[in-house]
LUMSETI-278132 format. One record per residue (C-alpha): residue in one letter; residue number from 1; z, y, x. Coordinates in pm, 1 decimal. Layout:
A,NUM,Z,Y,X
...
//
This chain:
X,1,0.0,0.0,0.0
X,2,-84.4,349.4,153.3
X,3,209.4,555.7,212.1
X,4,233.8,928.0,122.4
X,5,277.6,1235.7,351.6
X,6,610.5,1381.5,397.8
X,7,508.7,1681.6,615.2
X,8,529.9,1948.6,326.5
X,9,896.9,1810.6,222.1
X,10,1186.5,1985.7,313.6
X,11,1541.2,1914.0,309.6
X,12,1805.2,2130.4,109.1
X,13,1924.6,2299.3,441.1
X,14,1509.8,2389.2,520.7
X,15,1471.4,2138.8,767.1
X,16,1115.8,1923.2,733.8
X,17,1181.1,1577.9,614.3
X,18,1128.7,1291.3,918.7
X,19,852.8,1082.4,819.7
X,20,988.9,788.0,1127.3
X,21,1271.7,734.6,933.0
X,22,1095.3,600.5,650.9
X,23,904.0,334.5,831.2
X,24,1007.1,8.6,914.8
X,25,1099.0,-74.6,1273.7
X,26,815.6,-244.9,1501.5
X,27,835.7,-629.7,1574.9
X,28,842.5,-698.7,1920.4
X,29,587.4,-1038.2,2063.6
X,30,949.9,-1189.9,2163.2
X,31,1114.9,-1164.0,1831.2
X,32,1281.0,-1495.3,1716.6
X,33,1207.4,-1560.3,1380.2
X,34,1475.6,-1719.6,1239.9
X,35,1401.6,-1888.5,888.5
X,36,1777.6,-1990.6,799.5
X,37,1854.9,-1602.9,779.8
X,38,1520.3,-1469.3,645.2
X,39,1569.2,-1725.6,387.4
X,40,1924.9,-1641.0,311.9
X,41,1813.4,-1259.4,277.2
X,42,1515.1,-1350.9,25.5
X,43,1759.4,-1569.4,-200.9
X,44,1988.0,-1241.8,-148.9
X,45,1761.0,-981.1,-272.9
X,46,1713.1,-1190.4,-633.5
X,47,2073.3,-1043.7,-644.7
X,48,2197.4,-682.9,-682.4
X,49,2331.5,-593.6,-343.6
X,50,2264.8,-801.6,20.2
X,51,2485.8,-688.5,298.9
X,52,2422.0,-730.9,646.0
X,53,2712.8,-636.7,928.5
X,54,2801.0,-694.8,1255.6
X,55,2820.8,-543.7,1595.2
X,56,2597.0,-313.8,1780.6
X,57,2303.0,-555.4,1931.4
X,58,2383.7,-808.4,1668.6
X,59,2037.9,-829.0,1531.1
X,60,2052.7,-652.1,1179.0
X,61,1800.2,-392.8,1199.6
X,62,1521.9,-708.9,1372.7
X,63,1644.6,-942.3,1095.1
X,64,1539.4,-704.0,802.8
X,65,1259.6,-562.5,981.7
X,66,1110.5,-911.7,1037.9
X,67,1167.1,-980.3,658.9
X,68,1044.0,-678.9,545.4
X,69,715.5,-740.1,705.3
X,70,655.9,-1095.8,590.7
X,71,397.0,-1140.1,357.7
X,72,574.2,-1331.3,139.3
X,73,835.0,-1083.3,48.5
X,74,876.6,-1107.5,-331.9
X,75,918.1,-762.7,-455.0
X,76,805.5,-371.4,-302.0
X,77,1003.0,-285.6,-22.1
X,78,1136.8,90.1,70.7
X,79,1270.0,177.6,427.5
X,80,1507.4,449.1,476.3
X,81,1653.1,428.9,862.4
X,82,2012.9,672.2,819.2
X,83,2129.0,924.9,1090.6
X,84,2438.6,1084.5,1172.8
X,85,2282.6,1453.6,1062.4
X,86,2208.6,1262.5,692.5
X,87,2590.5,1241.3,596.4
X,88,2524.8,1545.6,401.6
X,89,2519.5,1420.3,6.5
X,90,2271.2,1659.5,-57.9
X,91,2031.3,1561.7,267.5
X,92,2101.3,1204.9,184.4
X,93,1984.6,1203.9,-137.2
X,94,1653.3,1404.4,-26.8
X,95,1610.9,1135.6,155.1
X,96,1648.1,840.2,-80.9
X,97,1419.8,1009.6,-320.6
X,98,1142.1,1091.9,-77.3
X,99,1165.9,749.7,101.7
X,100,1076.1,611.0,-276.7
X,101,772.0,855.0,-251.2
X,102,651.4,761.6,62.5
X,103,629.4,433.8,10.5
X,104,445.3,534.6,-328.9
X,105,714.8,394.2,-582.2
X,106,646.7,600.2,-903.0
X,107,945.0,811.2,-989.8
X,108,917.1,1103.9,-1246.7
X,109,880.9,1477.4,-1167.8
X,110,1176.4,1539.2,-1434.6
X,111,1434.6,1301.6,-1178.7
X,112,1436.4,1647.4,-959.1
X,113,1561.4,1681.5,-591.2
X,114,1932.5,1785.6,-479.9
X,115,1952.7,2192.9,-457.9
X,116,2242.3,2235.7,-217.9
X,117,2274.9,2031.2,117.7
X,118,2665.1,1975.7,99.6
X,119,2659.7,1834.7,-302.4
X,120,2437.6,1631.2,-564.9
X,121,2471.1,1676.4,-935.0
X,122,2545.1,1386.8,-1156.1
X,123,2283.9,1467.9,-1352.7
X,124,2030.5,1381.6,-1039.7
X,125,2142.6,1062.8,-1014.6
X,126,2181.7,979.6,-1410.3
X,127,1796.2,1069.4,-1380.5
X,128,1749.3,860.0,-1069.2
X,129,1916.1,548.4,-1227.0
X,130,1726.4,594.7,-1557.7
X,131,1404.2,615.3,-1377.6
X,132,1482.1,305.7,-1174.5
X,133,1559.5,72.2,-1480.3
X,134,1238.8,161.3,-1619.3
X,135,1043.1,62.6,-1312.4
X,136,743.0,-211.5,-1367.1
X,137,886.7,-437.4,-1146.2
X,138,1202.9,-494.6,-895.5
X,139,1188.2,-288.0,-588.5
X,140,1411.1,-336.5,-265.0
X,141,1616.0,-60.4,-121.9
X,142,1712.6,-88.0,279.4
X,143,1905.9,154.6,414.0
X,144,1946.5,96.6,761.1
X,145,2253.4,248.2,958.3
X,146,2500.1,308.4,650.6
X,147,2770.1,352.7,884.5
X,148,2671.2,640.2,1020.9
X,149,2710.7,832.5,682.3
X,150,3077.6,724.5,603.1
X,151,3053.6,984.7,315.5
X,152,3300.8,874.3,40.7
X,153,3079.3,1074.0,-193.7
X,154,2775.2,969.1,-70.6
X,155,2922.3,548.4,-100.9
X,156,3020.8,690.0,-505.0
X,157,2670.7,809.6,-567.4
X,158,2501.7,499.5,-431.9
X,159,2728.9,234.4,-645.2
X,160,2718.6,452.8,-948.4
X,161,2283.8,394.4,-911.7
X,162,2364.1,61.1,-801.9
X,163,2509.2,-45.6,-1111.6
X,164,2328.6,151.4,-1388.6
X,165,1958.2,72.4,-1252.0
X,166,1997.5,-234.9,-1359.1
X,167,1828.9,-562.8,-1212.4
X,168,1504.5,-315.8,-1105.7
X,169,1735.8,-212.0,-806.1
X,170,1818.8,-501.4,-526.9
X,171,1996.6,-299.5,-208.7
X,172,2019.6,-379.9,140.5
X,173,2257.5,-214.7,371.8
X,174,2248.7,-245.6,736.5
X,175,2569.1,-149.2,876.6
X,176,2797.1,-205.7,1126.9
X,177,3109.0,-180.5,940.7
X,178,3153.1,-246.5,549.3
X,179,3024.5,41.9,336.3
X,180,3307.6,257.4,96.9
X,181,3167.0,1.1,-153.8
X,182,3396.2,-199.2,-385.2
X,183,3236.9,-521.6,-222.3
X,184,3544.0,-701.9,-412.5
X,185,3391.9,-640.1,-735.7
X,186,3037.4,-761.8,-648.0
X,187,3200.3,-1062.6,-489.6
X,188,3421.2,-1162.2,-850.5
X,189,3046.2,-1123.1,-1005.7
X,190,2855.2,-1300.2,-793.0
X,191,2594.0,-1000.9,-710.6
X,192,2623.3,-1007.7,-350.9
X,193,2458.2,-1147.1,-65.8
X,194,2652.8,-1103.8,279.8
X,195,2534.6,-1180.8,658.1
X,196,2834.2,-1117.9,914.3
X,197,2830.9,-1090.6,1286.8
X,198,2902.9,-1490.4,1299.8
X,199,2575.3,-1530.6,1060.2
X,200,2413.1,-1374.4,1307.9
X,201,2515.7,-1548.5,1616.4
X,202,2220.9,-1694.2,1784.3
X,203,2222.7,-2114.6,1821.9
X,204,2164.5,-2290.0,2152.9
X,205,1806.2,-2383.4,2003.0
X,206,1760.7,-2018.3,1921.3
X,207,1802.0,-1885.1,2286.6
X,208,1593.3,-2164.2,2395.9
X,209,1326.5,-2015.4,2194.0
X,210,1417.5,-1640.3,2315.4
X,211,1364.7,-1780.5,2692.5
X,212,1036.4,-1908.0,2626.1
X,213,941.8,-1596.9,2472.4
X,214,993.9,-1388.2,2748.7
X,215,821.7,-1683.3,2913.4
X,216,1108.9,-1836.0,3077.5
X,217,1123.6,-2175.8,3182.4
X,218,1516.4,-2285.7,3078.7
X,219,1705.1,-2613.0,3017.5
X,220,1901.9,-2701.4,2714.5
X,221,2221.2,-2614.8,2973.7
X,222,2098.6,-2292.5,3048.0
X,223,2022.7,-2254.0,2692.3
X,224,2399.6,-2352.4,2629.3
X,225,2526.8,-2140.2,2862.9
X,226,2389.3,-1820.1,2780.1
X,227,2488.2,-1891.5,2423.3
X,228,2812.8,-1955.1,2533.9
X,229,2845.6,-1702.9,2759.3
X,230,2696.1,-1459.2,2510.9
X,231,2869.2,-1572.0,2222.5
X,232,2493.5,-1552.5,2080.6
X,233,2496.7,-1193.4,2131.0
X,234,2139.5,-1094.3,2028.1
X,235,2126.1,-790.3,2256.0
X,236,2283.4,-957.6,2593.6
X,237,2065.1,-1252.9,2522.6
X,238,1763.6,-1057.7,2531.1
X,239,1897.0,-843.1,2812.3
X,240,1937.1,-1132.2,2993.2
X,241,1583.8,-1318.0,2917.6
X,242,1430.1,-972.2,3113.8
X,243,1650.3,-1020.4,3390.7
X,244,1586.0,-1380.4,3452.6
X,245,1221.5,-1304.8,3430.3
X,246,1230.5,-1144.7,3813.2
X,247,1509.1,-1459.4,3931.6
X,248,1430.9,-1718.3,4116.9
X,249,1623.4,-1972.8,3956.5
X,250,1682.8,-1941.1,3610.3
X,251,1951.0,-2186.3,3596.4
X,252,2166.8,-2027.3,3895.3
X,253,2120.7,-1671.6,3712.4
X,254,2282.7,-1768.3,3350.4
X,255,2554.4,-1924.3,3567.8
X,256,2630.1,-1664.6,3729.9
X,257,2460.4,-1314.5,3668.3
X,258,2759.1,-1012.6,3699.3
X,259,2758.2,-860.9,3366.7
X,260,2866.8,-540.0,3557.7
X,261,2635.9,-516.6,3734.5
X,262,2357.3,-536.9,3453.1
X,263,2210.7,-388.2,3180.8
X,264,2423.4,-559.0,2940.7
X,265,2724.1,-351.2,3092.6
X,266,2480.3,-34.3,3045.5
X,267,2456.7,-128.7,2678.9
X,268,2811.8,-162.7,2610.6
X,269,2950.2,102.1,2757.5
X,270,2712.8,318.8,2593.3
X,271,2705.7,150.0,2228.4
X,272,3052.5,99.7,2207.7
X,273,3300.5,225.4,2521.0
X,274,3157.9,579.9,2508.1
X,275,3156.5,604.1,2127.1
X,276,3542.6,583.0,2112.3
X,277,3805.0,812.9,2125.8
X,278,4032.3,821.1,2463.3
X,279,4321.7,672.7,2353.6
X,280,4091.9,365.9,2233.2
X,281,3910.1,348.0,2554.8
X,282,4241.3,372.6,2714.1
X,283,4332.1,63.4,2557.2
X,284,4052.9,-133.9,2549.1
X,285,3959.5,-83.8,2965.2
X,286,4389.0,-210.4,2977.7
X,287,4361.8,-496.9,2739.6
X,288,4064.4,-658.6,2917.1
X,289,4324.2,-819.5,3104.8
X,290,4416.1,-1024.8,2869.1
X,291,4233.9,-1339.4,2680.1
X,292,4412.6,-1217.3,2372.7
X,293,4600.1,-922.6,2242.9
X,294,4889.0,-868.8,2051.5
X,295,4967.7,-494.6,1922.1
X,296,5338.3,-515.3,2043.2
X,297,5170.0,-624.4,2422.9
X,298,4895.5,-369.5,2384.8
X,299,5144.2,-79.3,2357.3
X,300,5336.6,-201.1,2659.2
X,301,5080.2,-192.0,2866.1
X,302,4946.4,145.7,2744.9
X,303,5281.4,308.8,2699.0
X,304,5207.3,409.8,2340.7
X,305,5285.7,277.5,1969.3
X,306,4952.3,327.2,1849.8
X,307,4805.3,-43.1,1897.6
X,308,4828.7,-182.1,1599.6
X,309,4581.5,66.9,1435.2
X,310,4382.7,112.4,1725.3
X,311,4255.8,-259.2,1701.1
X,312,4245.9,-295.0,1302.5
X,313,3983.0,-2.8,1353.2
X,314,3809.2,-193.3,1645.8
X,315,3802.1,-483.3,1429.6
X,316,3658.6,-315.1,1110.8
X,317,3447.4,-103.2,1329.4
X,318,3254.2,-466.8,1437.6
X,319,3358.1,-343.9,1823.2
X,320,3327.1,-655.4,2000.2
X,321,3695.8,-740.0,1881.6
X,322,3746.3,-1019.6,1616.4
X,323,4110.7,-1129.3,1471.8
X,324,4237.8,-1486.3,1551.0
X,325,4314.1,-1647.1,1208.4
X,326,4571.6,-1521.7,1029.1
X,327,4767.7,-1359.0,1289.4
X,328,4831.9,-1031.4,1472.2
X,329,4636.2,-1140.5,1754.8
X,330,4320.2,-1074.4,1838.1
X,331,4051.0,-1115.1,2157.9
X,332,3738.3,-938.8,2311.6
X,333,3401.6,-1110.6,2322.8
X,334,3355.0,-1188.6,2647.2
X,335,3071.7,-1006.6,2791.6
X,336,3239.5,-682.0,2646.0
X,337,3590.9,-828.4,2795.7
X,338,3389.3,-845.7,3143.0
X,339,3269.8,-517.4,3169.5
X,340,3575.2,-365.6,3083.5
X,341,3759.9,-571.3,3355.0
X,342,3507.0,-402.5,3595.8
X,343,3526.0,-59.0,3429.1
X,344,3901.2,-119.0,3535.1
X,345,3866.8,-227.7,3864.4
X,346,3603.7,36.7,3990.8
X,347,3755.4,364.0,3774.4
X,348,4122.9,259.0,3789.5
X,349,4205.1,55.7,4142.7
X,350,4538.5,-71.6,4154.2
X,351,4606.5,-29.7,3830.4
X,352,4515.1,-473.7,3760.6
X,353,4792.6,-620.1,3921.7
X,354,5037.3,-394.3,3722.2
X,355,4913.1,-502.1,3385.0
X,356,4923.8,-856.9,3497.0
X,357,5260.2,-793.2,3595.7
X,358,5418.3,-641.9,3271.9
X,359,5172.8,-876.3,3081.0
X,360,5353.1,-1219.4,3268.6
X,361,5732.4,-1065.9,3157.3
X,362,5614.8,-1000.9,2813.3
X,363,5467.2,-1315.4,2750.9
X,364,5794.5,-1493.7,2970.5
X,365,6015.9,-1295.1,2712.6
X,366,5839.4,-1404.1,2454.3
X,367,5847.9,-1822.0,2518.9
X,368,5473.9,-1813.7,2594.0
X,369,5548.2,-1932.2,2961.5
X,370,5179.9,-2083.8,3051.6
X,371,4988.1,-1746.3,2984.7
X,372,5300.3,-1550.6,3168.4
X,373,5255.7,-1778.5,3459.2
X,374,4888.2,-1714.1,3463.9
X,375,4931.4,-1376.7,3490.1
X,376,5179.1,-1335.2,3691.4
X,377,4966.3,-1579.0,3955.7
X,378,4682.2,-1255.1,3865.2
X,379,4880.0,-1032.2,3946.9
X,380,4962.4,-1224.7,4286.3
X,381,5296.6,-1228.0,4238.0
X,382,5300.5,-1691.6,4292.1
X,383,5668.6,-1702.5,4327.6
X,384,5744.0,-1574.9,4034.1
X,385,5447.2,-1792.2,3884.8
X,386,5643.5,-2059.8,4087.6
X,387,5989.5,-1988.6,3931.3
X,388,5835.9,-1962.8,3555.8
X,389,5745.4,-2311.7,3554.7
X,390,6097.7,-2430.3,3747.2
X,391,6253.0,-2263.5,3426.0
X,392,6035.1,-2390.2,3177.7
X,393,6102.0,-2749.5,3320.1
X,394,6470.7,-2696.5,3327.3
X,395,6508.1,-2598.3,3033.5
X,396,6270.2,-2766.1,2812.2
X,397,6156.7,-3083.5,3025.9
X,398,5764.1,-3102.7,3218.5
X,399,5448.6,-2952.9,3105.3
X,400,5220.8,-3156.6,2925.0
X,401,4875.0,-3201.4,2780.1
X,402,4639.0,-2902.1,2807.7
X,403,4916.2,-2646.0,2937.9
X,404,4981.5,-2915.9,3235.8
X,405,4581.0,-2940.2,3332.9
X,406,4571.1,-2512.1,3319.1
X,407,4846.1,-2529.8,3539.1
X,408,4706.7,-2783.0,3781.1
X,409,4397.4,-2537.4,3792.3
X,410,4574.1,-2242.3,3851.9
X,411,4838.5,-2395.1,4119.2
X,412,4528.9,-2562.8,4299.7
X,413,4447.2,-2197.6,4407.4
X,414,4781.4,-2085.2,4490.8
X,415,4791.9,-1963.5,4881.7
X,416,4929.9,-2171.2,5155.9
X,417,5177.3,-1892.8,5268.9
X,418,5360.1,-1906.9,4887.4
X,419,5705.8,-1901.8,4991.9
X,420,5951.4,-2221.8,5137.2
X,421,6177.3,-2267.0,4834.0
X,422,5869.7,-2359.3,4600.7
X,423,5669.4,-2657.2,4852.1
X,424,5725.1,-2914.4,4569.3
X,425,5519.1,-2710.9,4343.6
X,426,5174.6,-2767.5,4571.8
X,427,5265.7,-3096.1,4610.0
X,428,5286.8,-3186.5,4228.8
X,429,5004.0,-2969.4,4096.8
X,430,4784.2,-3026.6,4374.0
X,431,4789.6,-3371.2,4468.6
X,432,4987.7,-3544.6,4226.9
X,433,4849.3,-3390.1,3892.7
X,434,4936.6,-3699.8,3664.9
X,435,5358.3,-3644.1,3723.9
X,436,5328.3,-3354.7,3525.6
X,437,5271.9,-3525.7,3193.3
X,438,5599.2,-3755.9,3325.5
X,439,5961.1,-3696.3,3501.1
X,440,5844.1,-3690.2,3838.9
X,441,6105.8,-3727.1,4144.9
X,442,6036.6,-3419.5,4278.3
X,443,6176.1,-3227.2,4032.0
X,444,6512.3,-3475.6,4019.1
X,445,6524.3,-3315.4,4419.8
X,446,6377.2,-2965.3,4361.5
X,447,6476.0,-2840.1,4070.5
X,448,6870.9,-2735.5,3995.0
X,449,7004.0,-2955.8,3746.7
X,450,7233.4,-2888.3,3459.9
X,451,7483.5,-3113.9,3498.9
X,452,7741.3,-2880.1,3569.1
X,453,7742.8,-2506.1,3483.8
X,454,7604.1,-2296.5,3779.2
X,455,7853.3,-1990.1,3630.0
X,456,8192.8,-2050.1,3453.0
X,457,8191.4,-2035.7,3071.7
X,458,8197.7,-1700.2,2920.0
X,459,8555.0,-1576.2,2828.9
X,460,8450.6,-1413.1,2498.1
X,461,8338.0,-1670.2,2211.6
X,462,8003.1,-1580.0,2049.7
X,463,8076.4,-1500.3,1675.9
X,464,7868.1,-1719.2,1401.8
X,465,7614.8,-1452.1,1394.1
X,466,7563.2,-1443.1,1727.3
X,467,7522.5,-1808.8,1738.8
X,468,7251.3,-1777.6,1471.1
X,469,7060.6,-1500.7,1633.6
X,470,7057.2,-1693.2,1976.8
X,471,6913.3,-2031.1,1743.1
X,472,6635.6,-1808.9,1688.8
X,473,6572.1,-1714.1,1979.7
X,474,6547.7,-2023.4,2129.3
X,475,6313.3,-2068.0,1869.6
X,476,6112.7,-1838.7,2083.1
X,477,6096.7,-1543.3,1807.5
X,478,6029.0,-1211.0,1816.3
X,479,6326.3,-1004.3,1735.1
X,480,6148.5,-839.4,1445.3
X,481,6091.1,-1222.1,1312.3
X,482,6483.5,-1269.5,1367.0
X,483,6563.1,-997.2,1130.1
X,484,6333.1,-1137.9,880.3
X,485,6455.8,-1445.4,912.0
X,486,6846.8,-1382.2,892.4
X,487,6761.4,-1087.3,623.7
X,488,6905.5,-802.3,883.3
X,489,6786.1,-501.6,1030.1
X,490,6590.9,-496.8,1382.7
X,491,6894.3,-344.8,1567.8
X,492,7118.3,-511.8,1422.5
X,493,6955.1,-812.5,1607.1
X,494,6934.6,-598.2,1931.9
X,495,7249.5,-485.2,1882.5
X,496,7361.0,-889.8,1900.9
X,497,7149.9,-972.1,2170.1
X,498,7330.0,-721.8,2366.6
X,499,7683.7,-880.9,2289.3
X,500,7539.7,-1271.7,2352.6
X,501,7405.7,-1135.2,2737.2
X,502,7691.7,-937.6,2811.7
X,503,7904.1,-1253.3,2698.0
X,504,7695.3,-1481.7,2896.9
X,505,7673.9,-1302.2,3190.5
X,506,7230.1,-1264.2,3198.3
X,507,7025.5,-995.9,3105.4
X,508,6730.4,-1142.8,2961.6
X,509,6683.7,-1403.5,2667.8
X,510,6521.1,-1675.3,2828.4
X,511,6880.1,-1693.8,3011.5
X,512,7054.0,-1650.5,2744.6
X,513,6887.6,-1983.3,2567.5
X,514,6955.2,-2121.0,2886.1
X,515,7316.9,-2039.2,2977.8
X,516,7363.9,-2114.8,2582.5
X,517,7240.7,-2462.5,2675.7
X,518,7457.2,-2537.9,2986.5
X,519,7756.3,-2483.3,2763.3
X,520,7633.8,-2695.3,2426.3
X,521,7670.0,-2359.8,2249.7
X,522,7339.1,-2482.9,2057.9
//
């Protein structure tokens, strides 16, 4: 269908209409065509509303583009790519009307065009709606980029049309968060249609495809470890494909390629690092440290209380961070996680082996000894690696299973020099791995036993409710979960941690459970 000139149009503020915007993006020759999500978005658009999120580089712009210019789409199809200067309700609607007009779906002179730049009457889009529902047939709306208008007026206008065209109005939205639509109401009806970051994802078989694309000779390995690697990242996968054009070996290159050093780091920090406010980047460049965050962790190693929003936003936002279940934590994608490590490292030298540091106490504090010990071995600081592990087995018996084999990885690497007291430790991780998952006779010789009380019992007796706040903790949690659990306030629980370590003589809980223990106080 021939499409119809823009050049005379003008936007409420007197600036000409952009013709690009209406047209759909260009398919590259190395596009992956992927039929299981081209056919999930045709099935989507026999419904009212199809919504496609996920990360920048994800793919959503290709995937609709690709669809859009398929022959076999069912129904007309009109392109409206958003910017941030279209946030305006009056500019936005400009455009919406005009992009139907370019792409020469008939709408009435009588359904008018916004007068002011920062508003929209009702009436406009009562007229809009009407003149939609009486349309011949269907017609697909795509509006790629909604997140860059987060307009809650704008997001009002657009349901109120969405629901009162009727079925002549299917909508796609490209976005890389969720629009200020109430998706929970098109879910409870059925209308919608949604492709997430994970939908997304490209398969093993899918970057095999990508490679030979760019004309890259790959094996199903390097196929698998790209993915991996990638996470299916759309945009690092095809980053990569370019860059293992000009390698040698293939292979060698998706094994080991430095994200920092490529254009995949370029990418990131530009999409997503540079779009975010200080404090954000602040704590995303000292978070990379970690495999997974916590809020309460976060702000210790930032020195602020703001964590806990900071990464709900990042995870809305689609920001390369993704919650774990149903839990506070969360974790980077890798690639992103790696290029923030060397952001760290290059802008910010000396600053890693701190963060390991307070990261291995709070995790030790917190009964998660195997990721303290890791990071206190990153931070270089092996005898204290060394001593977590002596404590962990005195007081709650050997390693085992997968925690036992991460240990025999990271031990296997621990320097020669480590000091005197902790030669056992080589010995058993190194070159007598399967002890660990038994009660191996070097720790009957190296580790202090508990058969008699290294200190003399305390004087003071702990009061019942000290005795239930220290069965928590040995429970390994939190203090804010020990309120909640014995129905008290958070410092009243502080308050009685105080009394049980002055009582015991320590300073810290893990001694506390462990003092507790010498004297069958639980």
């Amino acid at each position: 269908m021939p499409l119809s000139s823009t050049a005379s149009q003008l936007t409420p503020a007197g600036d000409p209409l952009l013709a690009a915007k209406f047209s759909v993006p260009v398919i590259p020759g190395t596009l992956v065509r992927r039929k299981r999500l081209l056919d999930r978005l045709t099935e989507g658009t026999a419904q009212r509303l199809t919504l496609i999120t996920g990360p920048a580089g994800a793919g959503k712009t290709m995937l609709a583009a690709s669809w859009a210019a398929r022959a076999a789409v069912p129904h007309p199809v009109v392109w409206l790519s958003l910017e941030d200067d279209d946030s305006a309700p009056g500019v936005f609607w400009t455009y919406i009307l005009e992009a139907f007009r370019h792409h020469r779906v008939p709408l009435p002179a009588t359904v008018g065009s916004p007068a002011r730049a920062d508003s929209v009457e009702r009436s406009l889009l009562v007229r809009f709606a009407s003149a939609l529902a009486r349309l011949a047939e269907p017609v697909v709306l795509v509006l790629d980029g909604l997140d860059r208008v987060p307009d809650r007026e704008v997001a009002s206008g657009l349901d109120f049309v969405l629901q009162h065209a009727g079925p002549q109005l299917r909508l796609v939205l490209i976005s890389r968060v969720d629009p200020l639509l109430p998706l929970h109401r098109h879910r409870a009806e059925g209308s919608i249609c949604e492709i997430r970051g994970a939908d997304l994802a490209f398969t093993r078989h899918e970057t095999a495809t990508l490679l030979r694309r760019h004309g890259v000779l790959s094996s199903a390995e390097t196929a698998d470890t790209l993915t991996r690697r990638s996470e299916g990242w759309a945009a690092g996968l095809r980053l990569c494909a370019l860059a293992m054009q000009r390698a040698d070996d293939p292979a060698a290159f998706a094994r080991s390629f430095a994200v920092s050093q490529s254009a995949v780091a370029d990418y990131l920090l530009a999409e997503v690092v540079d779009a975010q406010p200080a404090a954000t980047q602040d704590l995303l460049v000292r978070t990379s440290i970690l495999d997974r965050v916590h809020p309460r962790l976060a702000n210790l190693l930032t020195g602020r209380e703001d964590a806990e929003g900071i990464l709900a936003a990042l995870t809305h936002a689609n920001a390369f961070v993704e919650p774990i279940g149903e839990t506070p934590w969360c974790r980077f994608n890798p690639l992103f996680a790696e290029v923030l490590q060397a952001y760290l490292r290059s802008h910010r030298p000396g600053l890693e082996p701190k963060l390991h540091r307070l990261a291995a106490h709070w995790f030790a504090e917190n009964g998660l000894i195997v990721e303290a010990t890791e990071h206190a071995a990153s931070a270089g600081d092996w005898e204290h690696a060394a001593s977590l592990v002596l404590d962990h087995v005195a007081l709650d018996g050997p390693l085992t299973g997968p925690d036992a084999h991460r240990m025999e990885r990271l031990f296997a690497g621990m320097p020669a020099d480590i000091p005197k007291a902790f030669p056992w430790l080589r010995e058993l991780l190194e070159l007598r791995p399967e002890l660990v998952d038994g009660h191996p006779h070097e720790l009957v010789n190296g580790v202090p036993h508990l058969d008699g009380p290294e200190h003399p019992a305390p004087v003071e007796t702990l009061s019942d409710r000290e005795c239930d706040v220290l069965r928590q903790a040995a429970l390994m949690m939190s203090t804010e979960e020990i309120a909640a659990e014995l129905y008290v306030s958070v410092n009243t629980v502080k308050t009685h941690l105080r009394s049980i370590y002055r009582k015991l003589s320590v300073s810290r809980r893990r001694d506390a459970v462990r003092r507790a223990k010498e004297f069958d106080l639980l």
